[in-house]
ZAMARGU-4260 file (C-alpha; in steps of 0.2 Angstrom, whole numbers, plus 5000, padded with zeros to 4 digits):
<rodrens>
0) 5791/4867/4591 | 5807/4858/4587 | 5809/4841/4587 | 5823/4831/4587 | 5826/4817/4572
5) 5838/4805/4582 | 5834/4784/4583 | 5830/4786/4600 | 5818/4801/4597 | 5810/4791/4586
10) 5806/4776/4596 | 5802/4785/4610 | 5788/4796/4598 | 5783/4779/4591 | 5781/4773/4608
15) 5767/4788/4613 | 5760/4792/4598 | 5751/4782/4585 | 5753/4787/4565 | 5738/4792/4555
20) 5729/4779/4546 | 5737/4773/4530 | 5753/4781/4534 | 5761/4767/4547 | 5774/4762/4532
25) 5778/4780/4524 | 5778/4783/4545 | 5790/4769/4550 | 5802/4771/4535 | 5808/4789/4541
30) 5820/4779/4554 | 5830/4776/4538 | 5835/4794/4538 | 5846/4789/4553 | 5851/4771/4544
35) 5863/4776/4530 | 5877/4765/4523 | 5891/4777/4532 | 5905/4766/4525 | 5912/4761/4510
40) 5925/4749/4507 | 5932/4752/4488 | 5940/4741/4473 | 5933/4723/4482 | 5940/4709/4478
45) 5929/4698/4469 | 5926/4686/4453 | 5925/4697/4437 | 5905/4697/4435 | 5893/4705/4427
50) 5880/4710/4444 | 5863/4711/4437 | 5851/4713/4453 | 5847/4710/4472 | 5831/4700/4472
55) 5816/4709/4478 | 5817/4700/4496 | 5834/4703/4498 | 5841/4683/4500 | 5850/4684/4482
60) 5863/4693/4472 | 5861/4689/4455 | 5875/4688/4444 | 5882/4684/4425 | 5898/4677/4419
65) 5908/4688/4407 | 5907/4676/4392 | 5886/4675/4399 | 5889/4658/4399 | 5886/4653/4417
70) 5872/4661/4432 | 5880/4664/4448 | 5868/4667/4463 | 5879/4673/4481 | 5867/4669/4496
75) 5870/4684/4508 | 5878/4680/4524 | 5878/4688/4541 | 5893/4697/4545 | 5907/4686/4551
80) 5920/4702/4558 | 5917/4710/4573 | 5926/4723/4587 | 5921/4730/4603 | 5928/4746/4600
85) 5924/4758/4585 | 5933/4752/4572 | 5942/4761/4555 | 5940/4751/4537 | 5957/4748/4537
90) 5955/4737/4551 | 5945/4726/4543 | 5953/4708/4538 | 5955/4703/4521 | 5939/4690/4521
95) 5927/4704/4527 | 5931/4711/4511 | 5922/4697/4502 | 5907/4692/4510 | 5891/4699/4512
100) 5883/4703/4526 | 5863/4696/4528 | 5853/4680/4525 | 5834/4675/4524 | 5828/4656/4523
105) 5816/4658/4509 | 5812/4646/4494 | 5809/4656/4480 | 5809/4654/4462 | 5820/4661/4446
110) 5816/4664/4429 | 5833/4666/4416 | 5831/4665/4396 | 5846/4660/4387 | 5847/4661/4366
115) 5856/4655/4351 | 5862/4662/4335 | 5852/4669/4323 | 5845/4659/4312 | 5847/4664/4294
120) 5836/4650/4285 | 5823/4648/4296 | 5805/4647/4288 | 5795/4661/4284 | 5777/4654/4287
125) 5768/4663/4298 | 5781/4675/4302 | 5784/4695/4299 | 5796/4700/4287 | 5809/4709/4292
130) 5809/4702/4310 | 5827/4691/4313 | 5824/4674/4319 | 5835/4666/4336 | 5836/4649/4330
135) 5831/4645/4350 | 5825/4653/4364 | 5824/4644/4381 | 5816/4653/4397 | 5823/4640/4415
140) 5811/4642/4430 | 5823/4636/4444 | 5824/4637/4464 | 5836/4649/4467 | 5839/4639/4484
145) 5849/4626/4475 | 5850/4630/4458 | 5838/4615/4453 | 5830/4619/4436 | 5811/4615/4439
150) 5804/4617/4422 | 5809/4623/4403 | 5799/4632/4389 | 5807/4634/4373 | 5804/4645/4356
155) 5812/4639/4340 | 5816/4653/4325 | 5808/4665/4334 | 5810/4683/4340 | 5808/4689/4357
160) 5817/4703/4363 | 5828/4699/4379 | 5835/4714/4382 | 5831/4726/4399 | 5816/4711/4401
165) 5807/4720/4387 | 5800/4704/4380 | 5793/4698/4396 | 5783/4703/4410 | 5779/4696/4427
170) 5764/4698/4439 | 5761/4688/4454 | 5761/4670/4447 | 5757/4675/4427 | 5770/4678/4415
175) 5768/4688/4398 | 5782/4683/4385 | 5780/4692/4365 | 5784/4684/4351 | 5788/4699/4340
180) 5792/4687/4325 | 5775/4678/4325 | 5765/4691/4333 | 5761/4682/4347 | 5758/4684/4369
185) 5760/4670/4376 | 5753/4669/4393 | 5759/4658/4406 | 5756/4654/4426 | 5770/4647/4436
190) 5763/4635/4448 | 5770/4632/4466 | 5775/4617/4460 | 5788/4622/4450 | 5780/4621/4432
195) 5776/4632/4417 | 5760/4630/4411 | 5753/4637/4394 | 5737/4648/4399 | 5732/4658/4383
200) 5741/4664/4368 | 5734/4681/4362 | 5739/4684/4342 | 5731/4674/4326 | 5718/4668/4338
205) 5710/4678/4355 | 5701/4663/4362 | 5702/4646/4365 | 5691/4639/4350 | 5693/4653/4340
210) 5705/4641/4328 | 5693/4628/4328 | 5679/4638/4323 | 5692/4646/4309 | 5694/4627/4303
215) 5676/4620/4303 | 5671/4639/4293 | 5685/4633/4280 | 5680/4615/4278 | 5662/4622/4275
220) 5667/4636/4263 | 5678/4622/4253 | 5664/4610/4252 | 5652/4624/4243 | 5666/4627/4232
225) 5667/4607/4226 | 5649/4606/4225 | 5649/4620/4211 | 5663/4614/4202 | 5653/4596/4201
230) 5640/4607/4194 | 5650/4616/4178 | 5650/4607/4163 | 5659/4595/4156 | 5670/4605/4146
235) 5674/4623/4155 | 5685/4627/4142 | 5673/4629/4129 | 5662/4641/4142 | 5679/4654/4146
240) 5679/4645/4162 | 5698/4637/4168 | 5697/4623/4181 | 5708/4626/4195 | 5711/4616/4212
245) 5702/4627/4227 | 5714/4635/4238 | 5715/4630/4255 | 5724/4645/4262 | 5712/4660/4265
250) 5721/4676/4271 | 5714/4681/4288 | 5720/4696/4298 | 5726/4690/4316 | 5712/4689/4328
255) 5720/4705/4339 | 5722/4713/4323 | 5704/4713/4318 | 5699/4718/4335 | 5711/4732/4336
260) 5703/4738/4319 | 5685/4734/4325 | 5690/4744/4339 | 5695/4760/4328 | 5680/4758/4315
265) 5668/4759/4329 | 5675/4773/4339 | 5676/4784/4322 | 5657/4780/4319 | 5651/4784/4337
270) 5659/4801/4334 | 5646/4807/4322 | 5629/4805/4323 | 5627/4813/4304 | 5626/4799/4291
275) 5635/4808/4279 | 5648/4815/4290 | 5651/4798/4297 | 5657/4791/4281 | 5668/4807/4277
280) 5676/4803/4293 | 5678/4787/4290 | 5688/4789/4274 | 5698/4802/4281 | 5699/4794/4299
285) 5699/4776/4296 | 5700/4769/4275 | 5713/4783/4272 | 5726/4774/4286 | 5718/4756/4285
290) 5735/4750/4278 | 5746/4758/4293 | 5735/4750/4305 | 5736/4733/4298 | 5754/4735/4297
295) 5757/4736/4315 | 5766/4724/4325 | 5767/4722/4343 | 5783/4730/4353 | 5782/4726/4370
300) 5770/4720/4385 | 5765/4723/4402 | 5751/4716/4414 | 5740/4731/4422 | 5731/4718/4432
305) 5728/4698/4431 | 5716/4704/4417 | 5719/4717/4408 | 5738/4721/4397 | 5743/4736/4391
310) 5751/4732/4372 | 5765/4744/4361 | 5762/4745/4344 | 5774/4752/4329 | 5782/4748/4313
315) 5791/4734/4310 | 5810/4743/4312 | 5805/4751/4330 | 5801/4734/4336 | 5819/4723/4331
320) 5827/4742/4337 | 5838/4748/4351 | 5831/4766/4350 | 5813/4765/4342 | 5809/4782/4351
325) 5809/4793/4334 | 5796/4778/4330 | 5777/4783/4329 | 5770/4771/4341 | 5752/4767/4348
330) 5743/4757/4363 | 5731/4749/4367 | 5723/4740/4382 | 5718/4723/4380 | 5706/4713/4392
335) 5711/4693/4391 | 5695/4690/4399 | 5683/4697/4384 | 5694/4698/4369 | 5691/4716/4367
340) 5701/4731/4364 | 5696/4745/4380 | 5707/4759/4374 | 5718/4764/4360 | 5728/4780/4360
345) 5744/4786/4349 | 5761/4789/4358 | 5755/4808/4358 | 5739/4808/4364 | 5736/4823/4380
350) 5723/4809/4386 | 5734/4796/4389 | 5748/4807/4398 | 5738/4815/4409 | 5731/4796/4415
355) 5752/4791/4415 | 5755/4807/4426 | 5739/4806/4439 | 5740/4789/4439 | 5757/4783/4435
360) 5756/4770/4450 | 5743/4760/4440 | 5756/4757/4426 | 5769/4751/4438 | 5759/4733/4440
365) 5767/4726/4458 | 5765/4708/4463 | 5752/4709/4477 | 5763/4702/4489 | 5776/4711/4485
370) 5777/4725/4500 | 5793/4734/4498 | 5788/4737/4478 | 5773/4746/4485 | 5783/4762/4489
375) 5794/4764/4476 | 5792/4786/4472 | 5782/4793/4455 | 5775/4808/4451 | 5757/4803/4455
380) 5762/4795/4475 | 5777/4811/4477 | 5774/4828/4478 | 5791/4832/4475 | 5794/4819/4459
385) 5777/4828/4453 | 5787/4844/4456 | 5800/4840/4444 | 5789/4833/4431 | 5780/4850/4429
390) 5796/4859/4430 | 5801/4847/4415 | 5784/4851/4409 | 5787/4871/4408 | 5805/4870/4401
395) 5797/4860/4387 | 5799/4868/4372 | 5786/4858/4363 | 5772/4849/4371 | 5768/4838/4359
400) 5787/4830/4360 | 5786/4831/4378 | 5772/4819/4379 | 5780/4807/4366 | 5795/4809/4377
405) 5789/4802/4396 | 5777/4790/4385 | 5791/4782/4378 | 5794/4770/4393 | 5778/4763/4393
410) 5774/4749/4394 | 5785/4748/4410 | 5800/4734/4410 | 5797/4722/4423 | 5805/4722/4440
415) 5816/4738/4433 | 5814/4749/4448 | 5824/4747/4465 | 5812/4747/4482 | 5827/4755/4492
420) 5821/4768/4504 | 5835/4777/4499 | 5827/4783/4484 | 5812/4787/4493 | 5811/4804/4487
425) 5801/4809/4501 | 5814/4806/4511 | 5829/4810/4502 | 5837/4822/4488 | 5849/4815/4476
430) 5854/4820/4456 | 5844/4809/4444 | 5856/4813/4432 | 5867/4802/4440 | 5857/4787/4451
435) 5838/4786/4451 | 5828/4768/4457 | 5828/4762/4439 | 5840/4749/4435 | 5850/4757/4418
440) 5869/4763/4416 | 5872/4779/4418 | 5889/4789/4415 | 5901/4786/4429 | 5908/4803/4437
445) 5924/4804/4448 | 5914/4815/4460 | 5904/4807/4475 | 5884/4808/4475 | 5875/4813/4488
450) 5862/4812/4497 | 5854/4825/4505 | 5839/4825/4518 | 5823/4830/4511 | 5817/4839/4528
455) 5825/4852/4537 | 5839/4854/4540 | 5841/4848/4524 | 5858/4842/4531 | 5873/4826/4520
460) 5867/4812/4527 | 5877/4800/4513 | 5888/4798/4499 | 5891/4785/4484 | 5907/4785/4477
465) 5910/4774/4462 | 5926/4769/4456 | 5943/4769/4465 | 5945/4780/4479 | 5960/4791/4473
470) 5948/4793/4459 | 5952/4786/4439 | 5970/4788/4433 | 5963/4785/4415 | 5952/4802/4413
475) 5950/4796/4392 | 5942/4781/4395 | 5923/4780/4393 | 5917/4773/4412 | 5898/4767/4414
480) 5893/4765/4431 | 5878/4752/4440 | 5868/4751/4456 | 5864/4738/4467 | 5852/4744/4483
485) 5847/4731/4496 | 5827/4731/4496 | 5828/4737/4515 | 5844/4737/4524 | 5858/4750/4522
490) 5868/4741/4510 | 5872/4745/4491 | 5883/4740/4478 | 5893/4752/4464 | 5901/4745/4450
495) 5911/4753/4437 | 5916/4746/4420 | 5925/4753/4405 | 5919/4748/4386 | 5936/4737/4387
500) 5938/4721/4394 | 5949/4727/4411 | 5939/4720/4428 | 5924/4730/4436 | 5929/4740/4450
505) 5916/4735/4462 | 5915/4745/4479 | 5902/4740/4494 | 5892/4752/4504 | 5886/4749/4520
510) 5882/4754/4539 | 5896/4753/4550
</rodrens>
């Protein structure tokens, strides 16, 4: 029977019926199929910033200055321009070319790092060589409301690694932040007041007295050694023996280190019940790459619940890197609570890839109160993105590099995917190729992209056109375009910038 797909269709079939348990959302977000942005007012005139992101509720528009000196937060405002008959774009006034259209009242917080130089004579002590040091490193925790800055933490001659929030991770009220130069996760909670508080850092030590009892072992251990040296005779020299101060300093392997290796040394064992099997394997398995495995360095960070992190391993060079994919690479789950390793898998494993592809929403760690995130499309919630993976999967001329290649993006960046309906892909078709939910430049293209129902009739519902409307004049110039979609209303954001220093062209999408 056919049915008809019109707003009023829909309310009306809302109205009688009742969706099937569990599908109310995925139900109720069909009416965007008739709520498209329509209209598109091209080259707005605005400051020359850089745009970084729509906040999750859809109250802020967060922005950059060019020089990255200054944060600029736009509060959406309701549309202030309005006709009673149908109305053309050219009819618009010059001042509804520069607002916004929406607004929420809801106090929320904002978290922005901001670093220095680097720091060529910083000390060593402690740190990995080969790791630059940032002379400092300060993360503000503000109210976006009014730009008041609640609380500070700051790093000095240290490492982290700012770029595409690779370095930090946010879930619920926790925040993960990696030290890459000291090997270190510092966990912290953001309170509703308004303050960073230091929970747990995860690197030389695993638990809270674990540097105490290190201490108090040492003290002990240096004691013995005075008592024997009371005990030599008077002259050591004439018994080939040469006095020497004891050493205070005894080389320990980090505390997630040691349980990493634990970790590897016990699985190798369990695999063979035959003694002598078991110590062949062990050389081969284990002693034979003891060095590698002591040589790893942390990369990157994400929470898969308030208990449990997912942690990137690699060489030193793949984690101070732009592009570590052609770097051997491992993981390993960590649990906070216990201390212990619960998984360890190298960046080629089948195992591990066929849990990212089954269950690549578990990956995707959401803020619990975070609805709109929820629904964002994967392989493992879509049937037609798991479509696509497979078809990747077939084309594949090597297995092996396949894996390494969808593996690379774990752990996930924080906060990296758009919740817009719009790339729903239940709902809609689009070219990933050139816009997909997650927040990376892509290669701007004169041509418009659309979007095209997912149902029948498969029929235009949209298009995004970047750039100016007569298309570029300058067809040598290298264009990068970015996309801002509004969490749930029909409203999006294109902007277009060259590798030169000329003015973004920035062109709003909306409904009419």
């Amino acid at each position: 029977m056919f049915r008809r797909h019109n707003v009023a269709a829909r309310i009306f079939d809302r109205q009688i019926s009742t969706a099937a348990p569990g599908t109310s959302v995925h139900h109720t977000r069909r009416f965007y199929e008739n709520l498209v942005p329509n209209c598109t007012i091209y080259e707005v005139e605005c400051p020359d910033h850089l745009y970084r992101k729509i906040t999750e509720d859809g109250q802020y528009l967060i922005c950059f200055s060019r020089n990255h000196q200054d944060l600029i937060v736009y509060r959406p405002t309701w549309l202030s321009y309005s006709c009673k008959e149908e109305c053309n774009t050219n009819d618009l006034p010059p001042k509804a070319k520069r607002t916004f259209f929406f607004t929420w009242r809801v106090i929320q917080f904002g978290l922005f790092a901001t670093s220095t130089t680097q720091n060529h004579d910083a000390p060593v002590g402690g740190a990995v060589q080969g790791v630059p040091s940032i002379e400092k490193i300060t993360f503000h925790l503000l109210r976006l409301e009014d730009g008041v800055v609640l609380d500070q933490k700051c790093f000095h001659n240290d490492f982290i690694n700012l770029a595409h929030n690779m370095g930090v991770f946010l879930y619920d009220d926790l925040l993960a932040i990696v030290s890459i130069r000291y090997q270190t996760i510092h966990i912290l909670q953001i309170r509703d007041s308004g303050n960073l508080v230091d929970i747990r850092a995860i690197g030389t030590f695993c638990r809270e007295d674990d540097e105490l009892f290190l201490n108090s072992s040492t003290q002990s251990m240096l004691s013995h050694e005075n008592g024997k040296l009371h005990q030599l005779p008077e002259n050591p020299v004439e018994n080939g023996l040469h006095q020497s101060e004891p050493s205070s300093e005894y080389c320990f392997l980090s505390g997630i280190k040691q349980r990493l290796l634990s970790f590897i040394f016990r699985g190798i064992w369990n695999e063979e019940p035959d003694q002598a099997l078991r110590v062949q394997s062990l050389k081969k398995k284990f002693y034979f790459h003891f060095q590698d495995y002591v040589d790893l360095v942390i990369w990157k960070v994400q929470f898969l619940d308030r208990h449990h992190l997912l942690i990137k391993f690699g060489s030193v060079d793949g984690g101070v890197s732009r592009n570590a994919d052609q770097h051997p690479a491992f993981f390993a789950v960590y649990n906070m609570e216990t201390t212990e390793i619960a998984a360890f898998y190298q960046n080629t494993a089948d195992e591990l890839y066929l849990l990212f592809e089954q269950f690549c929403d578990h990956f995707h760690a959401t803020s619990r109160n975070s609805l709109y995130l929820n629904f964002i499309s994967s392989h493992s919630n879509n049937m037609h993105a798991r479509e696509q993976l497979r078809s990747a999967k077939n084309k594949a001329s090597s297995s092996l590099q396949f894996v390494k290649k969808m593996l690379v993006s774990l752990p996930f960046s924080c906060q990296s995917q758009s919740p817009s309906p719009y790339f729903d892909q239940s709902l809609f078709r689009f070219d990933e190729k050139l816009i997909s939910a997650t927040d990376r430049h892509r290669q701007s293209t004169d041509h418009p992209i659309k979007f095209i129902l997912r149902r029948p009739p498969n029929t235009l519902k949209f298009k995004i056109k970047t750039g100016p409307e007569a298309g570029s004049t300058d067809s040598r110039t290298k264009k990068i375009s970015s996309f801002l979609f509004h969490p749930f209303l029909p409203l999006a954001l294109s902007i277009q910038q060259n590798l030169s220093l000329q003015p973004s062209v920035v062109n709003i999408h909306f409904r009419k």
